[in-house]
C-alpha positions in Angstrom: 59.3 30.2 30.8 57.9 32.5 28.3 55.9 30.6 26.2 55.2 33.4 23.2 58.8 34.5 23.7 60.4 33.6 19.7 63.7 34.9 20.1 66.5 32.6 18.5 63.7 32.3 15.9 63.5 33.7 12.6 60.8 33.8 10.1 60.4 35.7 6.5 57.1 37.2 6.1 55.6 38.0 2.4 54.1 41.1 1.7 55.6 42.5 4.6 55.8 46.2 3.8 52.7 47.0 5.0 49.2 46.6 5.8 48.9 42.5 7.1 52.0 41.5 6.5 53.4 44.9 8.1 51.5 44.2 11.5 52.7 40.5 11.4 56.2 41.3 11.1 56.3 44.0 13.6 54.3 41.4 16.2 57.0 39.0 15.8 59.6 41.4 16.1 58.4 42.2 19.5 58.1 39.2 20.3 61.9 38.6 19.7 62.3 37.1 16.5 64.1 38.4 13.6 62.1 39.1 10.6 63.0 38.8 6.4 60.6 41.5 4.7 59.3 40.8 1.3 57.7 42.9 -1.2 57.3 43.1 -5.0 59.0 46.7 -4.6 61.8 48.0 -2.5 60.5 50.5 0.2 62.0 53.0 2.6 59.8 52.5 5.5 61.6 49.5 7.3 63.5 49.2 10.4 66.3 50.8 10.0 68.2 47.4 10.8 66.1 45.4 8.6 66.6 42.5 6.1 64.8 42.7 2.9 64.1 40.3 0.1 62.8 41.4 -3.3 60.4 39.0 -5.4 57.6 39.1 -7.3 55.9 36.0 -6.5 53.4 36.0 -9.5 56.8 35.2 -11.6 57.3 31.0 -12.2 59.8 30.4 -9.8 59.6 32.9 -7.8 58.6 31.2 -4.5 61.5 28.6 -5.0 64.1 31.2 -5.2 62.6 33.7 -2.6 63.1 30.3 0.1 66.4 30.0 -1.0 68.0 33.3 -0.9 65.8 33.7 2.9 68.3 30.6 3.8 71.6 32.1 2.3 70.4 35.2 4.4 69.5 33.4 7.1 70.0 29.5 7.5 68.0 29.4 11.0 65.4 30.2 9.5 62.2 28.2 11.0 59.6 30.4 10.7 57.7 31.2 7.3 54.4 33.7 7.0 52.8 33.1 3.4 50.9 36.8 3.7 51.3 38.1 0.3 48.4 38.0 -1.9 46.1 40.6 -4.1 42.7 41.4 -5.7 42.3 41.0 -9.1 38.6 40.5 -9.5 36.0 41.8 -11.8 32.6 40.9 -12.0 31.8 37.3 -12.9 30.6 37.8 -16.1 33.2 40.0 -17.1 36.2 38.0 -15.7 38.6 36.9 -17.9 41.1 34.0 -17.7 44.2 36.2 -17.1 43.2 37.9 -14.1 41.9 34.6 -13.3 45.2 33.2 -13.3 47.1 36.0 -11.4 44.7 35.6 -8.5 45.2 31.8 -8.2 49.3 32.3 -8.8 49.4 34.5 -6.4 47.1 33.5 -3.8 47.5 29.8 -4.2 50.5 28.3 -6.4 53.0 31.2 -4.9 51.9 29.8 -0.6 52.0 26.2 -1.9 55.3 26.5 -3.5 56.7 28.6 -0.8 55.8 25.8 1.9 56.9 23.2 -0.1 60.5 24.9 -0.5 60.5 25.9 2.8 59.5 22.2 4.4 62.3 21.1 1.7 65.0 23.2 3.2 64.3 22.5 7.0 64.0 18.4 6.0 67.5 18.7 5.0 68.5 20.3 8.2 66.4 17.8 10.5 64.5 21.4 11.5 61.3 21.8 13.0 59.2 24.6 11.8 56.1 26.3 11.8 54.1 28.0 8.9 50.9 30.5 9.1 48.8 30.8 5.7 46.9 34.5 5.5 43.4 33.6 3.7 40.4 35.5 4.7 37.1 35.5 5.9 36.4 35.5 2.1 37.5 31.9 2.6 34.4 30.8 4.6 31.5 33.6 3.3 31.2 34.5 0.1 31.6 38.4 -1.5 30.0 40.2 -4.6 31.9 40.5 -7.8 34.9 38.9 -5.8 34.4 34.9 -7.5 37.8 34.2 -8.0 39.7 36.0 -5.1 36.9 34.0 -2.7 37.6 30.6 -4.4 41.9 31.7 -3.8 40.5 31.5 -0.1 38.6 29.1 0.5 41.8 27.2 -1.6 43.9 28.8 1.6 41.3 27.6 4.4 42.1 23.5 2.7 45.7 24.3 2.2 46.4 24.6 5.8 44.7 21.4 6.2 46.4 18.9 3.8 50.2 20.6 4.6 49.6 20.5 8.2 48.7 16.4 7.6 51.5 15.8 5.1 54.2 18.1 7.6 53.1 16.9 10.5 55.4 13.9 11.0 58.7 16.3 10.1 58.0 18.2 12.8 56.4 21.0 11.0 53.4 22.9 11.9 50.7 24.3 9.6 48.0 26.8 10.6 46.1 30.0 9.4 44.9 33.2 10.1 41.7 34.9 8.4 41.6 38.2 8.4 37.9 40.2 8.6 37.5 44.0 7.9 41.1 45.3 8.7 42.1 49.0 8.6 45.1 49.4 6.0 46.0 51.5 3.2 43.6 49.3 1.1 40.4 49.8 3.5 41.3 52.9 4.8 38.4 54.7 2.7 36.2 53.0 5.2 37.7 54.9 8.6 37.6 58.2 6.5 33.7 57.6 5.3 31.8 58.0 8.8 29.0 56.1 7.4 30.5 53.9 6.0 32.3 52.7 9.1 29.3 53.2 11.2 27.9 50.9 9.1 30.5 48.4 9.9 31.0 48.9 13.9 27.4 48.2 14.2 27.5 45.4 12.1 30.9 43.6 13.8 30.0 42.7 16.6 33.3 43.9 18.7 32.2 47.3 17.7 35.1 47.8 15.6 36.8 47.7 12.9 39.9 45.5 13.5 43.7 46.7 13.1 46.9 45.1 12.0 48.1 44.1 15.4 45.1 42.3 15.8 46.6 40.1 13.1 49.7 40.1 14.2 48.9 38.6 17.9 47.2 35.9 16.2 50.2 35.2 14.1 52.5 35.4 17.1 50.7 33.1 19.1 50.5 30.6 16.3 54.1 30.0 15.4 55.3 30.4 19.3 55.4 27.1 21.6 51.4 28.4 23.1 50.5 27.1 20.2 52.9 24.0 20.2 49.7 21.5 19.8 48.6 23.2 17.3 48.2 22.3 13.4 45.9 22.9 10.7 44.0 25.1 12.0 42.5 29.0 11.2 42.2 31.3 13.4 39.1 34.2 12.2 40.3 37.4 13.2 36.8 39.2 12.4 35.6 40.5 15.9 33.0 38.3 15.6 31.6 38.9 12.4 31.1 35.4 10.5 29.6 33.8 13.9 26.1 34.9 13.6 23.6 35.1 10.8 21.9 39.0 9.8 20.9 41.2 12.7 17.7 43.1 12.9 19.5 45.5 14.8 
């Protein structure tokens, strides 16, 4: 038996048109499942067989309806990815309450919602499940000018926690993944600066930066039956980084 086989499994992944989200999707794809993209924006860079949903989950009731049109699309749906979250930070003394509230409605109502329809839907169907909430290391260490997207988080890193206690006797599991420094569009200045990332591979200590597969393994292993004893937990994917205190090195 294939444990981290997921075919006859299907999940929908948020912000899954790149960077993150992209890497998870494509992991559980090879892995054998079918996937539901999501974006804020239609894009022409999907499979070519590919289903995707459209929703931008910073509108109220967004989450609610994205669950339900994933099971029109596809009512075997057992897998959900809550990936989809942004930046909106400025410095502390400068932040104002409405980027405030786009970080946490993003980054916190739009996952909590999105479980809660999700658990909803496979309740009704007597369905067991599994969910896997992207926070960050910016959920365990703190970041410079970056108060309100680390609080979202840290938020995440507690969410996983109290779903994974309330789902647990429906049969659904609730873990995490927490992303380091990953290359993507959004942190691909770093690659392209060689100090910068020599800064960085010195300073994680796998040497590296990480890449989207890296993510996406995690992800696979966590919603496949490996990981069948396992619930409210999050995985760091960091190469290391948040294990040790500063190097003199």
């Amino acid at each position: 038996m294939n444990i981290f086989n997921l075919t006859h499994h299907t999940a929908l992944v948020t912000g899954s048109t790149k960077g993150v989200g992209r890497g998870i999707a494509d992991a559980l794809i090879d892995c054998g499942a079918k996937v539901l993209f999501n974006a804020r924006k239609p894009t022409d860079n999907l499979p070519a067989d590919a289903t995707f949903l459209q929703a931008d989950l910073l509108e109220d009731g967004a989450a609610q309806k994205l669950i339900s049109q994933a099971f029109e699309t596809a009512p075997d749906m057992d897998i959900l990815v809550c990936n989809a979250g942004s930046f909106f930070d400025a410095p502390f003394l400068e932040m104002d309450t409405n980027r405030y509230d786009n970080c946490m409605n993003l980054n916190v109502r739009a996952p909590y919602f999105l479980v809660q329809a999700f658990a909803q839907e496979l309740v009704k169907r007597n369905r067991k499940g599994s969910v896997v909430i992207v926070s960050s290391t910016n959920g365990y260490l703190a970041e410079y000018d970056s108060t309100a997207y680390d609080t979202s988080k840290g938020a995440l890193v507690m969410m996983v926690k109290t779903l994974s206690l309330n789902l647990a006797r429906n049969g659904i599991r609730v873990n995490g993944m927490a992303p380091g420094l990953i290359k993507t569009p959004l942190t691909g200045w770093i690659a392209e600066n060689d100090e910068k990332r020599e800064h960085y591979e010195k300073t994680i200590p796998l040497g590296r930066i990480g890449e989207i597969e890296d993510c996406g393994g995690a992800v696979a292993f966590l919603v496949s039956d490996a990981a069948a004893y396992v619930t409210g937990h999050t995985i760091v994917v960091d190469g290391g980084i948040t294990t040790g205190q500063i190097s003199e090195e």
